[in-house]
N, C-alpha and C positions, 0 to 999 in steps of 0.2 A: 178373638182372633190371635192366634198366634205366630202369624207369617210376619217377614221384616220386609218391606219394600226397600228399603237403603237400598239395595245391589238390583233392586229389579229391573230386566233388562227389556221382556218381554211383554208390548204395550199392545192394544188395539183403539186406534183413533177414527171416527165414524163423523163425519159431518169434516168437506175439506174445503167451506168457502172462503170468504177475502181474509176471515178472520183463522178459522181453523187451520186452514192451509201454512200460514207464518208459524203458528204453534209449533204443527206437526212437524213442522223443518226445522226448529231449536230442540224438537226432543231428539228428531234422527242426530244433529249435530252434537247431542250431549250423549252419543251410543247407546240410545236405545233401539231395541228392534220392534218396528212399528208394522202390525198387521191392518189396513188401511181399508176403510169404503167410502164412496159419497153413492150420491142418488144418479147424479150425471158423472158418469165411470171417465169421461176423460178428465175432468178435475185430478183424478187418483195417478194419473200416468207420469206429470212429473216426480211423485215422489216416488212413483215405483224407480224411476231411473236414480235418484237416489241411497236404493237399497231396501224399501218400502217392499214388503209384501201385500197384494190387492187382493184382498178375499170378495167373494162372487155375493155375500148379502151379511147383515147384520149377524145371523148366527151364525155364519163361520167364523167372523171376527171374534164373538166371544168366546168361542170352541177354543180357540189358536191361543188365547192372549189371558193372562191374570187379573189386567185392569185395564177394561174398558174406561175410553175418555169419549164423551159427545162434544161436539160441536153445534148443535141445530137450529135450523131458521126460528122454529117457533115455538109453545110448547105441544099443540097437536100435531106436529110431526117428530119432537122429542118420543111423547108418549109411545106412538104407533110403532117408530123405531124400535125402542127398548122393550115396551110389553107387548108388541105385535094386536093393534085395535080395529085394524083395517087392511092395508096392503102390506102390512109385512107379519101379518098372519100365520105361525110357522115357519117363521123364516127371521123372526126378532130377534136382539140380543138375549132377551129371557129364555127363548128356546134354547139357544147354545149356552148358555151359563152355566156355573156347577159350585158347587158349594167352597163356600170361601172366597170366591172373588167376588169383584170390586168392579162398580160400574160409578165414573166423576162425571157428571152432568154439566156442564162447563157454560151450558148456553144460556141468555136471560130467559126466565120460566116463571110459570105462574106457583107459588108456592104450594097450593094445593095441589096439582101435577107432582109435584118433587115428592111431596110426603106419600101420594096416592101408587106412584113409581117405588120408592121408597120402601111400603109394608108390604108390596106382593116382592118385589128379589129378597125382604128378608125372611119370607116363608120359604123360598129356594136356598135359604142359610148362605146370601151373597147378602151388601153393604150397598148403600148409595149415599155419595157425598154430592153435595149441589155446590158448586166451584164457581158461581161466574165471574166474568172477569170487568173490569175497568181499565179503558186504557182504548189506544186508536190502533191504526193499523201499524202506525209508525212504531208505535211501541209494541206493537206483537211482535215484528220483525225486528226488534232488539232484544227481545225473551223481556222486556220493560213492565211487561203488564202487571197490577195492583190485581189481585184474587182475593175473593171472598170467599169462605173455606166453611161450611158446616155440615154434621155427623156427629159421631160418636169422635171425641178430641185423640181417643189412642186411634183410632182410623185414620184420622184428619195429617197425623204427627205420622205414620208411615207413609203413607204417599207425600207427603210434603217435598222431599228429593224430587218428586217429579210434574209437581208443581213448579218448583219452584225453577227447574229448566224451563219453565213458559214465563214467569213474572218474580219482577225484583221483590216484591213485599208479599209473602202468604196472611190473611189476616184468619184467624179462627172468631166466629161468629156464633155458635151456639150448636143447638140440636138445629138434625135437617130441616132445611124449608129456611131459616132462618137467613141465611145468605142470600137467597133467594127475593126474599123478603128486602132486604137490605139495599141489594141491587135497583129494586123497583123503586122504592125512597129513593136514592142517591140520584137515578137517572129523573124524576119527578123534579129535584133541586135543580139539576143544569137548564131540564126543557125551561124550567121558571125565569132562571137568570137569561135565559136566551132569548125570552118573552121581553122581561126589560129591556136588555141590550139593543134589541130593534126598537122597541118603542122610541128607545130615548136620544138612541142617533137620528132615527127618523125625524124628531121631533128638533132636534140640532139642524139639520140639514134643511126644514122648514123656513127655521125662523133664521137662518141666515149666518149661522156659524159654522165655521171650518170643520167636518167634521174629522178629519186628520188631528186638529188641533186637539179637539175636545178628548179624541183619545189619547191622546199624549199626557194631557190633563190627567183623565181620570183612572188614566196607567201609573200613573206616579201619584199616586192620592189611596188612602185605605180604601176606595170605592173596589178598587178592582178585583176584577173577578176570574176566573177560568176563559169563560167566553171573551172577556175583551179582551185578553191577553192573546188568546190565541184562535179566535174567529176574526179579531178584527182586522187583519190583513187579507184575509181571501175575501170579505165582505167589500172592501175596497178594491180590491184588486179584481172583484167580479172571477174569482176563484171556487167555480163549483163542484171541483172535484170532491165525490164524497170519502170523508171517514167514515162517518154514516149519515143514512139518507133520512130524507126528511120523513121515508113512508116506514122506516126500521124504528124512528123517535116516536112516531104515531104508533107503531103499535106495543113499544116498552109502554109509555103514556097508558095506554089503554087495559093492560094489564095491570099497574098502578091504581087505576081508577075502580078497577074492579074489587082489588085489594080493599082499599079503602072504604068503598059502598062493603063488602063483607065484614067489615070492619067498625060500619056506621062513624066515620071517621069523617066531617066535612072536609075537600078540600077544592076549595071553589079556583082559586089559581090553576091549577091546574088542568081543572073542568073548561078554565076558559082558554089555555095552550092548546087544547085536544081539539075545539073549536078553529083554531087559528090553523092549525096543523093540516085540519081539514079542509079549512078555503084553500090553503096553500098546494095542498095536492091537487084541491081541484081546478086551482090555475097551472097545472102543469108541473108542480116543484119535486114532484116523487123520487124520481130518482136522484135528483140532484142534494147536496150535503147540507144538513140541519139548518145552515146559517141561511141559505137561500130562504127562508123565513121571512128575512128583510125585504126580499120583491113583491112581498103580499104588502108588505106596510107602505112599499113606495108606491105603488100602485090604487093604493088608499089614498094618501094621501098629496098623490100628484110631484112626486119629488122624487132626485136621486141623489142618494148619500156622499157617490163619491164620483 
């Protein structure tokens, strides 16, 4: 590829939910011009008032734009979007594509998906790089988010400028899928830590100690984690506004697991999060944020944390 992204102005961003939506307003903010779709078209209308052009389905987006950015719930409607499998059937980003450009898959994906995406745009002589991101909503709307970056590294290193208008750190991670990959580990570690974190306040809150105190404790002790530091206030404060929901963890987790079993990789912790995950939904906690985890454990175990 011989094209420089540095200066490139002209984007196509496709997937505009809680998370895509923040993105796409730090790239309009860093001037680029974004040719924009989601699946529900009024999503698209505040950034059109923005400056955002709304193109009518995935392949006009790619028609219009250099590099295509996804955003998407899953990776079967990633797929369908990009290679057209189902409803977007001639009307996909691969149908509108053209040689030399660039489609960033930005959303958490199943690795296979990514690589499978991946070797049919590079028969249309187009790139795909799988991007996901880490990081909450709060840090999407600060451009804060940590990106996992892999492709071909001279690929990776020209769109990086426009990366890096969504998130403070680009990390390059290897050949495609790899990020991808990466992703699904790293969200497998938090569901883990998140698993202990109710166990063990639950199990505080039992036996008769403060559990205010104990996090004060084991906030100020090498124990601490990601989650205690920053679930344990809305777990107290019975805060279930989602960053993300308990049924978005269930199905990173489930792609993880899938991972793994392809993998013949045992990993029983989290075989038994996916279980937990489940009772959880199935008392009700779907939509509500990761940490509502802890109302399955209190309701086990007859107690309330705070």
């Amino acid at each position: 590829m011989t094209k420089s992204f540095t200066n490139l102005k002209n984007l196509g961003f496709i997937g505009l939910g809680r998370m895509g939506n923040l993105m796409a307003k730090n790239l309009i903010k860093r001037g680029y011009l974004l040719n924009v779709w989601n699946r529900t078209i009024e999503k698209a209308k505040e950034l059109s008032s923005l400056g955002a052009s709304i193109a009518e389905n995935p392949k006009a987006v790619a028609e219009k734009s250099d590099v295509i950015i996804c955003m998407l719930a899953n990776p079967l409607v990633t797929e369908d979007v990009i290679l057209g499998k189902e409803k977007y059937i001639g009307i996909s980003v691969s149908d509108g594509i053209s040689k030399d450009k660039m489609v960033i898959d930005m959303s958490t994906n199943n690795p296979k998906v990514v690589k499978r995406m991946a070797n049919t745009l590079k028969d249309k002589g187009c790139e795909l790089i799988d991007a996901p991101v880490m990081g909450s909503i709060n840090l999407a709307a600060e451009g804060g988010l940590t990106i996992l970056a892999s492709g071909r590294e001279e690929s990776v290193n020209f769109v990086k400028p426009i990366l890096e208008a969504m998130g403070k750190k680009v990390w390059y991670i290897g050949e495609v899928g790899l990020a991808s990959s990466l992703k699904l580990i790293l969200n497998t570690h938090l569901w883990i830590m998140l698993g202990a974190f109710c166990e063990t306040l639950t199990l505080a809150a039992k036996v008769g100690i403060d559990t205010k105190l104990m996090l004060e404790v084991l906030n100020s002790s090498p124990l601490k984690t990601f989650v205690s530091e920053t679930k344990a206030k809305k777990v107290l404060e019975r805060d279930w506004r989602p960053a993300a929901t308990l049924e978005i963890a269930l199905k990173d987790l489930n792609l993880a697991v899938d991972m793994a079993e392809e993998a013949y990789v045992p990993i029983p912790l989290a075989n038994l999060i996916k279980d937990l995950f489940i009772a959880g939904i199935a008392k009700g906690l779907k939509d509500l944020d990761y940490s509502a985890l802890i109302c399955l454990y209190e309701s086990l175990a007859k107690v309330k944390v705070s």
